[in-house]
N, C-alpha and C positions, 0 to 999 in steps of 0.2 A: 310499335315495338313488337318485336317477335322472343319469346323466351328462347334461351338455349335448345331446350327439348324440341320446342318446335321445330327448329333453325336445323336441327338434325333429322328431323324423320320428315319432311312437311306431306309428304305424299308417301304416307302407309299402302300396302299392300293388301288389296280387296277395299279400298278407301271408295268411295266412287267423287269424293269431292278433297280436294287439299284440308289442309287443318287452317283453322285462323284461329289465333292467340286469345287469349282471355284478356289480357294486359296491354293496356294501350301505351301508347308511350314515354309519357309518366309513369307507369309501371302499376297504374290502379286497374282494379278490376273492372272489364266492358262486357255484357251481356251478347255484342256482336263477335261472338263465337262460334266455333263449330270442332269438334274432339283436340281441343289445348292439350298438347303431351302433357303439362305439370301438371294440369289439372287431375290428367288420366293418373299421372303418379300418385295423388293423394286419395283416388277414387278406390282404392284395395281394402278399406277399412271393414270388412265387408261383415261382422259384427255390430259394428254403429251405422248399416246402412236400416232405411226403414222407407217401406213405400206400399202401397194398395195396388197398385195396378201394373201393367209392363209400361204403359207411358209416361213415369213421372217417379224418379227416385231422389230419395233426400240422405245426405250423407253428414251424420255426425261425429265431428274430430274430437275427442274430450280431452279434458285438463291432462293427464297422462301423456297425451302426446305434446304436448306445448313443450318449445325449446326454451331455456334458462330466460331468455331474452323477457320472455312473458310470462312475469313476474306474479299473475294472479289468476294465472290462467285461463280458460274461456271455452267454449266452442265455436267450432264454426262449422257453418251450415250451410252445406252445396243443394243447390234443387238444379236438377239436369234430365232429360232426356234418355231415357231408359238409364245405361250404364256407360252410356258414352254418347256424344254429341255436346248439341247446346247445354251449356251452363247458363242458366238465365238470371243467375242470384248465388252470388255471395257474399256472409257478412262476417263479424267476427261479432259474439255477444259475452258479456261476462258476468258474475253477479256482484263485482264490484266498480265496474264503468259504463258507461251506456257504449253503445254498439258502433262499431270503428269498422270504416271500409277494410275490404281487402287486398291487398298487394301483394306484387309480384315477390317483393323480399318476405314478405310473410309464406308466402307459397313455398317459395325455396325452402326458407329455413324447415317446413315441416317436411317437406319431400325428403329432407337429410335425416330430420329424425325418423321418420320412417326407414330408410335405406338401414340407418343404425339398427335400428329395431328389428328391422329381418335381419341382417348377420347376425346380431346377437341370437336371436331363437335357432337360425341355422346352427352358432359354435356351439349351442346350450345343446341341443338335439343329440348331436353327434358322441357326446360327453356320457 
């Protein structure tokens, strides 16, 4: 399975390699990746990002951004390859359920709340 995002840009510009999906075709998350657009979507958080070195960043999504769907909300935690590349891990954790893969519809759903997120700070800005 290839995401949307993918399916739209596969071959970025200055890329030197296409993109492969994070999302296999069940739609769970594969380690055999290389700069997933949805992933790249969720990777802005750049507040909840935390890492030591240039080769290895960790990126935390916190309760605040969870859509209604996710009810108790969680984090989830990307560990990638500077600030784009391989994703080699992600999961979702919570302090009410033990830790639930990640999928393509989880993906989504935050890439929208995110999208929401910046136009709101955009129309708030202007105001």
């Amino acid at each position: 399975m290839t995401c949307k995002r993918c399916l739209a840009d596969p071959q970025p510009k200055n890329y030197g390699s296409p993109r492969r999906c994070a999302f296999d075709d069940a739609g769970n998350f594969t380690p055999e990746n290389w700069s997933c657009a949805t992933l790249d979507a969720l990777n802005v958080y750049e507040d909840n990002t935390y890492g030591d070195d240039e080769s290895m960043q960790r990126v935390y999504l916190g309760r605040d951004r969870w859509h209604a769907e996710h009810e108790n909300g969680g984090w989830l935690v990307l560990t990638r390859y500077k600030s784009r590349g391989c994703c080699s891990s992600a999961i979702l954790v919570g302090d009410f359920w033990p830790p639930k893969p990640f999928t393509l519809a989880i993906a989504e759903s935050l890439a929208e709340q995110k999208r929401r997120d910046a136009a709101s700070n955009r129309t708030s800005t202007k105001e």
